[in-house]
N, C-alpha and C positions, 0 to 999 in steps of 0.2 A: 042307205048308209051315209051317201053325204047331208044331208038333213042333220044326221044324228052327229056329226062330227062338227056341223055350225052349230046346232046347239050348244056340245059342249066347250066350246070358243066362247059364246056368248054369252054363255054361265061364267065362266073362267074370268072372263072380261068387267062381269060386274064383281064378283067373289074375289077379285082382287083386290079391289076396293074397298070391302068388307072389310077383308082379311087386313088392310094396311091399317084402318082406324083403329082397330080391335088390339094389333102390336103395337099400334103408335102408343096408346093407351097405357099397355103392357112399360114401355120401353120409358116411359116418362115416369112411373110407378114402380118399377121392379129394383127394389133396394133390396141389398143382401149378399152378391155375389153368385155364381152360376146354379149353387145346389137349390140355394134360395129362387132362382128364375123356373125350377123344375117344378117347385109348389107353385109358385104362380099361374103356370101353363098349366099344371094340374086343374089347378080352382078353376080358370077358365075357361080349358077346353073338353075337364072330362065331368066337371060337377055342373057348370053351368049351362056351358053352349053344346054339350055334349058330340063335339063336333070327333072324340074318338071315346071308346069304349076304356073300361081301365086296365083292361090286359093290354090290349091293342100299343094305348101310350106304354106301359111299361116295357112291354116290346122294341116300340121304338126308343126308350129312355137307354135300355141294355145296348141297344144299336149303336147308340151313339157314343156312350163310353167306349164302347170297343175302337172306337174308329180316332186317329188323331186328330185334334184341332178343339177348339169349343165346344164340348157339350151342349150345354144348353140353346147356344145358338145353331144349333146344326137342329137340335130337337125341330127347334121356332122354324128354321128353314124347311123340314121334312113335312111338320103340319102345314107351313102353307102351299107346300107342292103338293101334298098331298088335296088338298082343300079347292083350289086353283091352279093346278097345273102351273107350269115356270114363270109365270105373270106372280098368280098366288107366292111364290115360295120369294119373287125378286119383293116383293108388295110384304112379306111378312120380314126377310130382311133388313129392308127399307127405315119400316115404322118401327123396330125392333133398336135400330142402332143409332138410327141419326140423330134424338134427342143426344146421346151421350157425348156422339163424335162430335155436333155442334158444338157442344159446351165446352170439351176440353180444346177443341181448336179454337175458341174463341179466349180461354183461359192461355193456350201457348201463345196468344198474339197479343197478349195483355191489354183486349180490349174491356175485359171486364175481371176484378182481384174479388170475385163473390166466395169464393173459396173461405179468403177470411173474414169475408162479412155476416158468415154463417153464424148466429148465436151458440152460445157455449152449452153442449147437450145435444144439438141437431143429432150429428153424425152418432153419436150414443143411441139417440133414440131408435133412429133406423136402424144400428146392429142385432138390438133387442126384439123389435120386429120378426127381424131376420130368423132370429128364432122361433117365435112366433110361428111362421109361415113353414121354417123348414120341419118342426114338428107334428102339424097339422098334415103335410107330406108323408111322413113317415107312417101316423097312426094311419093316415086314409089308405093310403098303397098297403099298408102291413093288413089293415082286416079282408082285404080280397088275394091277397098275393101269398099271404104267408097262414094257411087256412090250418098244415097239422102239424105233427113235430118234426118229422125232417126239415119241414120248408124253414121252421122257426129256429132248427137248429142251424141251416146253411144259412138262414138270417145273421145268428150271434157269431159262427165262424166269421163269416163276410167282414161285418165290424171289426172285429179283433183282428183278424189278418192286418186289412188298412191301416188300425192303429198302431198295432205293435212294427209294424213292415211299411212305413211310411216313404216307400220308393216311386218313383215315376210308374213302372210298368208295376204296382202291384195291382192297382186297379184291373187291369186286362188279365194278370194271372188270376186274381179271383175269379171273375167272371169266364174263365176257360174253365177252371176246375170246377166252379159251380155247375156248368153244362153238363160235363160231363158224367157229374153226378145226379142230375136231374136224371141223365139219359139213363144209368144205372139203375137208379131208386124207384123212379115214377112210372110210371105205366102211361102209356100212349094216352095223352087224351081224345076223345072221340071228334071226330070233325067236323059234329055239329055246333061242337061251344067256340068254334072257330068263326069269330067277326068280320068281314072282309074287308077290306081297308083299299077302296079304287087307288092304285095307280095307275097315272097316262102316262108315264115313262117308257118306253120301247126298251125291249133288249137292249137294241141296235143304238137307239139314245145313250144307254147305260153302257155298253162297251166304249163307244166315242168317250164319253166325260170320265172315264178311267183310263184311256188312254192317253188324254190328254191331259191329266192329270201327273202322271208319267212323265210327259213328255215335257212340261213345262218344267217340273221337278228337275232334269237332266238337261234343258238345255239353255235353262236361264243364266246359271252360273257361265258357261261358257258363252253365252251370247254379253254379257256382262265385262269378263273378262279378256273377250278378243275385240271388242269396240270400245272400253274402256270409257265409256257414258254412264255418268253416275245414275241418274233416274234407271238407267237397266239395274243399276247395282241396289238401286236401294230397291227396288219391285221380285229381284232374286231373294236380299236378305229377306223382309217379310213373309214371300209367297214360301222361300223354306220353312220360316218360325212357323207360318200356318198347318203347313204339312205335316212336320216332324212333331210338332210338340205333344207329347200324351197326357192329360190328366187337365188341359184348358187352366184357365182363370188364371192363379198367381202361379200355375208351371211358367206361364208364359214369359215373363217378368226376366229373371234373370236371359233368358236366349235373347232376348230384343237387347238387353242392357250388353252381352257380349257382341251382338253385331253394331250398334251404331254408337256407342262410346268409346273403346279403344282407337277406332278409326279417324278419329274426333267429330263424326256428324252431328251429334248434341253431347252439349259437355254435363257432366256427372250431374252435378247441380241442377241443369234443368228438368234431365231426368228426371233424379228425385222428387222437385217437387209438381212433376206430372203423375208420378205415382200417390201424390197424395193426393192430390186433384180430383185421380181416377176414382179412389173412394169414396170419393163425396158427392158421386153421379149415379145414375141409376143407368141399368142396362148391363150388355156385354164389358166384360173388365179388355176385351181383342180391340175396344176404340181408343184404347192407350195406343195405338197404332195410329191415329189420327195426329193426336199430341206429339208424336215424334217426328211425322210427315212435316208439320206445320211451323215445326223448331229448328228443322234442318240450318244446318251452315253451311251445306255445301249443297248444289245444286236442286231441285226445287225443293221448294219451302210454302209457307204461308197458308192458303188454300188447297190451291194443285196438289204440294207436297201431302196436307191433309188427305187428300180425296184418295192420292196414287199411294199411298202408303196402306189407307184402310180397305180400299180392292185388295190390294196385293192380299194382304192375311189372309180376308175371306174367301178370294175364288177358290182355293183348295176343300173350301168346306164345300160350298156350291158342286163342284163336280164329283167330291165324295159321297155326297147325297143323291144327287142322280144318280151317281155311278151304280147304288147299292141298292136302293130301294126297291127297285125292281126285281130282284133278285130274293132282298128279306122278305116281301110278300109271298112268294112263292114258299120260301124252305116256311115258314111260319103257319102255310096251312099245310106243312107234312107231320101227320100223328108223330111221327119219331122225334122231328124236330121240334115240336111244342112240348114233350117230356123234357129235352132238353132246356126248354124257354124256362119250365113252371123252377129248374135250379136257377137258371140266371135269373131271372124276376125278383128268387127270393133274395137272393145276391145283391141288386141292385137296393131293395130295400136297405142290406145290413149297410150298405155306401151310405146311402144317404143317412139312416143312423149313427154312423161312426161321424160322418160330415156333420151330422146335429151337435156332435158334440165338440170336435173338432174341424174347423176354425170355427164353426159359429157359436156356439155358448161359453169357448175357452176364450174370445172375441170380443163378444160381450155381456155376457154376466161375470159381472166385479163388485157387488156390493147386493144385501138383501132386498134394495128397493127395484134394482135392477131386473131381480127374479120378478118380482111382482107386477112389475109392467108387464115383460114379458107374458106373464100366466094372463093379465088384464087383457091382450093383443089377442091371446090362443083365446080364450072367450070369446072376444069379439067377432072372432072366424069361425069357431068351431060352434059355437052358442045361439050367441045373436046375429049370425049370419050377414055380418055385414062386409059392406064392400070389401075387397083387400087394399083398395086407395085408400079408404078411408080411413083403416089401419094404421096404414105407412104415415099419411101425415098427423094421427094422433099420437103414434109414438112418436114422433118427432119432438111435436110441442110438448110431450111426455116427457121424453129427454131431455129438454131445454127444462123444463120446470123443476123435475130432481136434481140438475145444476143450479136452479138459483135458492133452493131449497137448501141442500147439504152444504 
């Protein structure tokens, strides 16, 4: 037994490593925003590296919607715990975020205005992409996930709900009621077509990282407010916004704009145009937390500010992922509970369908040439199999071209 416990150390040990280049990859390429980071991790860890099954991700895709904080990033976090153990999951965090946080903390210190030395089209090109990739998502996840007419009809419910009911918590009501229907409708799947998906997470691990989760939740404020040390204050505000926030990416947006502008820590203006900044990076939209750390006016700022602003957001995601996983392994090989899964799976598709169309092709498709890239992009992935980097930066110069074009 200890033999077999060094080994999986020393697996872990290289597999981290792996797993950082693999997100860094990711993280310097992943234009589109969080629905958009879903295809990507799609493409490359359930087509290419087959590093999980396509139920298995969509499993954990439903997990993470349910859970507050970034989606997407919580996914990236789950695969690489899952992949390498807590090395793996710090190592896919890592490569996932820092291109972004670099750039917008190097944009709040105005060591470099690349922002607007972007050619006119860039950022066009990458929204259209976006489509691109979030539709290749949709069709690939819908022919395994959404197989007869229930599943396809708790698909178009799913959509329609998010669009018509465009509230913070609808996402998580559909996804309850989609269970529940699954649990209703479907019959127990058998436990053979059940993947198993190693976690090293200990119960015991996963009770700790929820409790401390908890605990940080409840005592930051008051640790903040009875020592009246701003760095406490501003690692409260964040580690809240990480917490509480449900639905990730632009939920995020206004909750940061009400804790650190009224107070005066960054004044409206800088805000603003770190929000535009953010769009123009690829990765997590939660390293807008870096850009605000690094803008600070009031106690740290520059780097540090950077660094201690973008922990803050994220540890609530890290301990909610440990906290869970351990657990959703378990109820996921229970027959009853994978009836429930086959509603939420198909649920999660209709999300990401209603997200195909809303923010991303109401985003960027504006004009019929628009389409046509677009449809040139899905080709390129779904056709001619080519990279999705390779994608990203032809739509770009795709974009830049139908600008000097029209």
């Amino acid at each position: 037994m200890p033999n077999e416990s060094h080994h999986d150390t020393a697996d872990s040990r290289f597999g981290a490593w792996t797993i950082f280049l693999v997100f860094l990859r990711l993280g310097l390429t992943s234009f589109g925003g969080p629905v958009a980071h879903l295809g990507y991790f799609r493409a490359e860890f359930v087509q290419h590296r087959r590093w999980l099954d396509e139920r298995s991700y969509a499993d954990l895709v439903a997990l993470c919607q349910f859970l507050p904080g970034p989606a997407s990033s919580q996914v990236g976090l789950a695969v690489g715990l899952l992949r390498g153990g807590y090395r793996g999951s710090l190592a896919a965090w890592a490569g996932f975020t820092l291109p972004s946080a670099v750039a917008l903390t190097l944009f709040a210190l105005g060591i470099a205005r690349w922002g607007d030395a972007l050619p006119n089209g860039f950022l066009q090109g990458l929204k259209i992409v976006a489509v691109a990739v979030v539709a290749q998502a949709v069709w690939g996840m819908a022919r395994t996930l959404c197989t007869d007419g229930p599943r396809v009809a708790i698909t178009l419910a799913a959509a329609s709900a998010v669009l018509l009911l465009p509230f913070i918590w609808s996402q998580v009501g559909v996804i309850l009621v989609a269970g529940l229907l699954g649990l209703l409708i479907f019959r127990p799947v058998a436990s053979a077509e059940h993947v198993a998906v190693p976690v090293s997470v200990t119960i015991r691990m996963a009770l700790i990282a929820l409790a401390s989760f908890f605990a940080l939740l409840a005592l930051l404020p008051l640790l903040a407010s009875g020592t009246g040390n701003q760095a406490l204050a501003q690692v409260d505000a964040f580690y809240r916004t990480g917490a509480l926030v449900f639905g990730g990416g632009h939920v995020v947006l206004p909750l940061l704009q009400a804790e650190v502008v009224p107070p005066g820590w960054v004044d409206n203006d800088s805000f603003l145009a770190g929000y535009g900044a953010a769009q123009a990076v690829p990765g997590p939209l939660f390293t807008f937390a870096a850009f605000l750390g690094a803008s600070m006016n009031v106690g740290p700022s520059g780097w540090l500010g950077a660094a201690l602003c973008l922990a803050a957001v994220f540890v609530p995601s890290f301990l909610l992922v440990i906290g869970v996983l351990p657990f959703w392994e378990k109820l996921r090989s229970n027959r009853r509970t994978q009836a429930a899964l086959a509603g939420v799976n198909a649920a999660v598709v209709g999300l990401l369908l209603a997200a195909l169309y809303d923010p991303v092709w109401t985003s960027a498709i504006k004009a019929p040439e628009h389409f046509l890239l677009a449809l040139l992009a899905l080709a390129g992935l779904m056709y001619w199999k080519l990279p999705p980097w390779l994608v990203v930066v032809s739509g770009a110069f795709g974009g830049w071209a139908l600008a000097l074009l029209v």
